[in-house]
DRENDO-1510 file (C-alpha; in Angstrom, 1 decimal, always signed):
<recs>
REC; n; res; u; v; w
REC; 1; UNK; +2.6; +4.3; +15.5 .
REC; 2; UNK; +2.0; +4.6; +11.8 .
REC; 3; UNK; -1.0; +7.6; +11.6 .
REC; 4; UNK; -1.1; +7.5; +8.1 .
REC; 5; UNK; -0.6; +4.1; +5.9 .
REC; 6; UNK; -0.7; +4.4; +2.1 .
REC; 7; UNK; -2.3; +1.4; +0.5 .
REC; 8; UNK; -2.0; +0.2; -3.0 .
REC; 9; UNK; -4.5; -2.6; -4.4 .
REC; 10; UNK; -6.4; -3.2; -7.4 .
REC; 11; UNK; -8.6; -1.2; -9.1 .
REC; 12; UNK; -10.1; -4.0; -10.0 .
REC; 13; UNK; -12.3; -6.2; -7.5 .
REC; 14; UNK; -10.2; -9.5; -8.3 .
REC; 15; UNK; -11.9; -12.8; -9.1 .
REC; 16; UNK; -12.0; -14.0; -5.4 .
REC; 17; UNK; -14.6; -12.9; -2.5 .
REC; 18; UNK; -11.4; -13.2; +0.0 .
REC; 19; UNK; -9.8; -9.6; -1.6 .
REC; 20; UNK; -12.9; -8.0; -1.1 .
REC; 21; UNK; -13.4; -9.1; +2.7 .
REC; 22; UNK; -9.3; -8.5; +3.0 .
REC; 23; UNK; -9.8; -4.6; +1.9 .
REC; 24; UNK; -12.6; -4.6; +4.4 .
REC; 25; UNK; -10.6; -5.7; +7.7 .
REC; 26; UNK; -7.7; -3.8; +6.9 .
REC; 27; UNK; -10.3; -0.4; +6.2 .
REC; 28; UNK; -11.9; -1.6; +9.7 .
REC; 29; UNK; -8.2; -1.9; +11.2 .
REC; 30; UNK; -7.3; +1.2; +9.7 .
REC; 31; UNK; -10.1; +3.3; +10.9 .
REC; 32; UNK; -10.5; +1.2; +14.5 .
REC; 33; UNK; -6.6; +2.2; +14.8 .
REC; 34; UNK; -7.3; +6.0; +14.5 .
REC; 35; UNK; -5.0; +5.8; +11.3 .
REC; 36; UNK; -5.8; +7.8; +7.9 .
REC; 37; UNK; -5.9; +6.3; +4.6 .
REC; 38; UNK; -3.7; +7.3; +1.9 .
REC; 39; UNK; -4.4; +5.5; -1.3 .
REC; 40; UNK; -5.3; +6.3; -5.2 .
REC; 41; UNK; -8.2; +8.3; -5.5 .
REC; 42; UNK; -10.3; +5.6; -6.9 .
REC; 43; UNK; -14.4; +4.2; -6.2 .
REC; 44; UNK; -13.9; +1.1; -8.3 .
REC; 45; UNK; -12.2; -2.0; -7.3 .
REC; 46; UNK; -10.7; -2.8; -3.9 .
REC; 47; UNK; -9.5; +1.2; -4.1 .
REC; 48; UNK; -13.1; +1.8; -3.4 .
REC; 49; UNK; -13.8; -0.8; -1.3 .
REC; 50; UNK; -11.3; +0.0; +1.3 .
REC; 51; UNK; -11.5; +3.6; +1.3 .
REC; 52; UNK; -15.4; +3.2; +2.2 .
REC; 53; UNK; -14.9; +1.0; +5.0 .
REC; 54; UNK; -12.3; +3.3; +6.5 .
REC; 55; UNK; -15.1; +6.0; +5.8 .
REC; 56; UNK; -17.7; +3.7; +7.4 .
REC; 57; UNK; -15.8; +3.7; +10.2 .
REC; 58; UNK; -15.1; +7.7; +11.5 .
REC; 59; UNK; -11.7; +7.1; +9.0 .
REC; 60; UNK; -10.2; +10.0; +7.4 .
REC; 61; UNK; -9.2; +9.1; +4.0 .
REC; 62; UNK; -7.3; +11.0; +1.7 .
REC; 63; UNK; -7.7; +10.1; -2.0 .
REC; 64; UNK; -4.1; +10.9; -4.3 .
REC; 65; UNK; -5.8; +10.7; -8.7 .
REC; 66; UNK; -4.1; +12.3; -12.0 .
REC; 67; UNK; -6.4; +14.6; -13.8 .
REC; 68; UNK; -6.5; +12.2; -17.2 .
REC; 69; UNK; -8.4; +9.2; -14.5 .
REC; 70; UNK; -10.8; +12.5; -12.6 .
REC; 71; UNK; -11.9; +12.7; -16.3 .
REC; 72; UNK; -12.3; +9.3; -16.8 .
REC; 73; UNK; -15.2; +9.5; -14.0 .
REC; 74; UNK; -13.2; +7.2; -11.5 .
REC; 75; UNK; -12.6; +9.7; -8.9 .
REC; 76; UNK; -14.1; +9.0; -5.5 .
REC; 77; UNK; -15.9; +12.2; -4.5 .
REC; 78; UNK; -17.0; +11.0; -1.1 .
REC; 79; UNK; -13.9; +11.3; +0.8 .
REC; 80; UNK; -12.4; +13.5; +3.3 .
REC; 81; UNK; -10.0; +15.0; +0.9 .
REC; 82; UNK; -9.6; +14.4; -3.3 .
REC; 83; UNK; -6.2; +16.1; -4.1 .
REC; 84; UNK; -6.5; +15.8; -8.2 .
REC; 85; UNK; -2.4; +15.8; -10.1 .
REC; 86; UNK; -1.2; +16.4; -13.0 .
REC; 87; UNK; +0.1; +13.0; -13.6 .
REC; 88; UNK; +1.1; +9.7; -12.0 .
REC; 89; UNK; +4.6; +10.4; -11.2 .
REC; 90; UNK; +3.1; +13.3; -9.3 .
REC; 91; UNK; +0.9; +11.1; -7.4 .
REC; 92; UNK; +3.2; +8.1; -6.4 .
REC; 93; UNK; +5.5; +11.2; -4.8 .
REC; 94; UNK; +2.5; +13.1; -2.8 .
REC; 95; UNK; +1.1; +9.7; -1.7 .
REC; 96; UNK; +4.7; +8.5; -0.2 .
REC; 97; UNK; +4.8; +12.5; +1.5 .
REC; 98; UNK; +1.3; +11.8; +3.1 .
REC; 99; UNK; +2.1; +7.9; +4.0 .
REC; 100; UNK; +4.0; +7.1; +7.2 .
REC; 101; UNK; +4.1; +3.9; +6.0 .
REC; 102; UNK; +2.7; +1.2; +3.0 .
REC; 103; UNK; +0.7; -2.1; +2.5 .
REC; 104; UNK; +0.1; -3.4; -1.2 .
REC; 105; UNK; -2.9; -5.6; -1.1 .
REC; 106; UNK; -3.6; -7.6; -4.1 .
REC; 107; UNK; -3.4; -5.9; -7.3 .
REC; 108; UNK; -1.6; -5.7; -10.8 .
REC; 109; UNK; +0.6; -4.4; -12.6 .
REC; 110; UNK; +0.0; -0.8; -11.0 .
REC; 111; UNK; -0.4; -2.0; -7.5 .
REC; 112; UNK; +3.3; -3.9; -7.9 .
REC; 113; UNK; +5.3; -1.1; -9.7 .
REC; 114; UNK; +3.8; +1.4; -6.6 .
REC; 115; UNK; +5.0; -1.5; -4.3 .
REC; 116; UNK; +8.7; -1.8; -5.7 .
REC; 117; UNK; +9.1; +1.9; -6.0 .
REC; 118; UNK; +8.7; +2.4; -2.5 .
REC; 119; UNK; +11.2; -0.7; -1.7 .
REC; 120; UNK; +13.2; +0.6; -3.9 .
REC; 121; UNK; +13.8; +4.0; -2.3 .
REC; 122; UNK; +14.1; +2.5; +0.5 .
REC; 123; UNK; +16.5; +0.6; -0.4 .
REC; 124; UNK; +18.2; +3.6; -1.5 .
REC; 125; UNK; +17.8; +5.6; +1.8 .
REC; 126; UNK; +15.1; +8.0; +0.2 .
REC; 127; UNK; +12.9; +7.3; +3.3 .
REC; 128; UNK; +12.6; +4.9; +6.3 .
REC; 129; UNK; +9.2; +4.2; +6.5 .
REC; 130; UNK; +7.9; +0.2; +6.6 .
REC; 131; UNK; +6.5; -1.4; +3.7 .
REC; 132; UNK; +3.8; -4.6; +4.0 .
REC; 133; UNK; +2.1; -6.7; +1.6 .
REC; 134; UNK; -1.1; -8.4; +2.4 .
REC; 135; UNK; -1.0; -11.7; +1.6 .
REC; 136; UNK; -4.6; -12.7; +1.2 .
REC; 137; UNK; -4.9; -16.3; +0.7 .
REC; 138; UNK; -0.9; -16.5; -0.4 .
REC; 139; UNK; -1.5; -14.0; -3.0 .
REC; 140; UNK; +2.1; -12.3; -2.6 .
REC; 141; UNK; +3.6; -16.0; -1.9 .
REC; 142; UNK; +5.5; -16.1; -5.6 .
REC; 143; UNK; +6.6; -12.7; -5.0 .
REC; 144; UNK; +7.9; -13.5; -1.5 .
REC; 145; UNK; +9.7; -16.6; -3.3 .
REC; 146; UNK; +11.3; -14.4; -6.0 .
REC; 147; UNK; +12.6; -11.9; -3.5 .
REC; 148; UNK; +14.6; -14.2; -1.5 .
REC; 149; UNK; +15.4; -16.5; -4.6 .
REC; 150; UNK; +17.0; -12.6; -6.1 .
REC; 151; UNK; +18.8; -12.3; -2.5 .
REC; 152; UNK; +20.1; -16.2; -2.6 .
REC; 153; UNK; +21.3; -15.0; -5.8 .
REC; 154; UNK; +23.4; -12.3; -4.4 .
REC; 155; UNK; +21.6; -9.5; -5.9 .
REC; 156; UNK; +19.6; -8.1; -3.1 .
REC; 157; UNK; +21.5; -7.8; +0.5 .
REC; 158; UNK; +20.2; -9.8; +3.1 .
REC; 159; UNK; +19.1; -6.6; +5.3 .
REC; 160; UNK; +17.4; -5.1; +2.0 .
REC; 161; UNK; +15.3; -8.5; +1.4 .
REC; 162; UNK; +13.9; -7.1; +5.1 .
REC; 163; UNK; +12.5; -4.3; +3.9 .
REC; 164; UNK; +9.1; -6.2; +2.7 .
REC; 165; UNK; +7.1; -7.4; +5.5 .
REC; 166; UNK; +4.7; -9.6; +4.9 .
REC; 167; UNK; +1.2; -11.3; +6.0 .
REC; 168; UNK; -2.4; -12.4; +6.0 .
REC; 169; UNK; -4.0; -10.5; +8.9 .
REC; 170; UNK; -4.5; -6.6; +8.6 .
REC; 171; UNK; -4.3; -5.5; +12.1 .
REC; 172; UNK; -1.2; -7.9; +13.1 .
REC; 173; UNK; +0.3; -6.3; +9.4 .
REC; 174; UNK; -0.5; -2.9; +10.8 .
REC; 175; UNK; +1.6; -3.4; +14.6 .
REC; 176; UNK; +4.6; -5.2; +12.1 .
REC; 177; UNK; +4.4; -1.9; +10.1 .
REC; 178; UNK; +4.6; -0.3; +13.8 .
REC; 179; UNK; +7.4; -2.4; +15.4 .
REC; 180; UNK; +9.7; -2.2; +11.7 .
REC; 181; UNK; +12.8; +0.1; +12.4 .
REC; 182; UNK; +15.5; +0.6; +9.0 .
REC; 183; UNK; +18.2; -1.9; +8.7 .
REC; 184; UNK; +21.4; +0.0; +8.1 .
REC; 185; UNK; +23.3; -2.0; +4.6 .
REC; 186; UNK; +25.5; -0.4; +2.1 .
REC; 187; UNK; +24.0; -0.1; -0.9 .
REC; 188; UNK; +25.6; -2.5; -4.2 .
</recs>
């Protein structure tokens, strides 16, 4: 079982109600599951938003933030732990340590280059832990489309186009990100 899921999402609400009640099943899931929270530090946006309803819930959540956004007053300082970096490449890499595994919910440009960095090294055989996207009301559906347009394409292996796993529900997300074991393809 995953004990500790990394989540990236927007630190931003987004402009529909259905990200706010999606960061609030998966934070119920999350906590209900006995799992820990791993994500960016943050109390604004879905960031927030999930890491209080994992709180809610008897969660432990661990919050990963860069000095420069601690001074920017966006640190969450009601969480069981606040580890404060020097910068964000620092973060990314002690978030991935702490995670067992990761879920992107819907975010921007942050929450996607978090997302493809952890396919990526997978990809690469830097870990083997499962990576999800939450697709709240198709959010990730163009993304999904691109990814198996790149492997149609020939530039992503069949076996790595597995790596993403993918869907609408949190908790049936959470047992895929349990049930996921590596593929084993030679890298291009």
């Amino acid at each position: 079982m995953i004990r500790a899921v990394c989540v990236y999402c927007g630190s931003s609400p987004g402009s529909h109600p259905a990200h706010g009640i999606a960061a609030d099943a998966l934070g119920d899931a999350i906590a209900a599951s006995g799992r820990s929270l791993v994500y960016g530090g943050a109390h604004i946006g879905l960031m927030g938003r999930i890491a209080d309803r994992v709180m809610a819930g008897g969660g432990r959540v661990t919050g990963v933030i860069p000095q420069a956004l601690v001074a920017r007053e966006v640190a969450h300082t009601g969480l069981s732990e606040l580890i404060v970096v020097a910068d964000m490449h620092e973060r990314k890499a002690r978030m991935a340590a702490l995670a067992d595994g990761f879920i992107a919910m819907p975010g921007g440009l942050g929450t996607l280059e978090e997302l493809f960095e952890m396919l990526t090294w997978s990809q690469l055989g830097l870990h083997a832990k499962p990576i999800g996207a939450l697709n709240v009301g198709g959010f990730y559906d163009g993304l999904l489309d691109f990814l198996d347009h790149a492997r149609d394409q020939g530039f992503m292996r069949p076996a790595h186009r597995t790596l993403l796993l993918a869907g609408p529900e949190a908790s049936a997300l959470l047992d895929e990100l349990d049930a996921w074991r590596p593929a084993t393809a030679t890298r291009r």
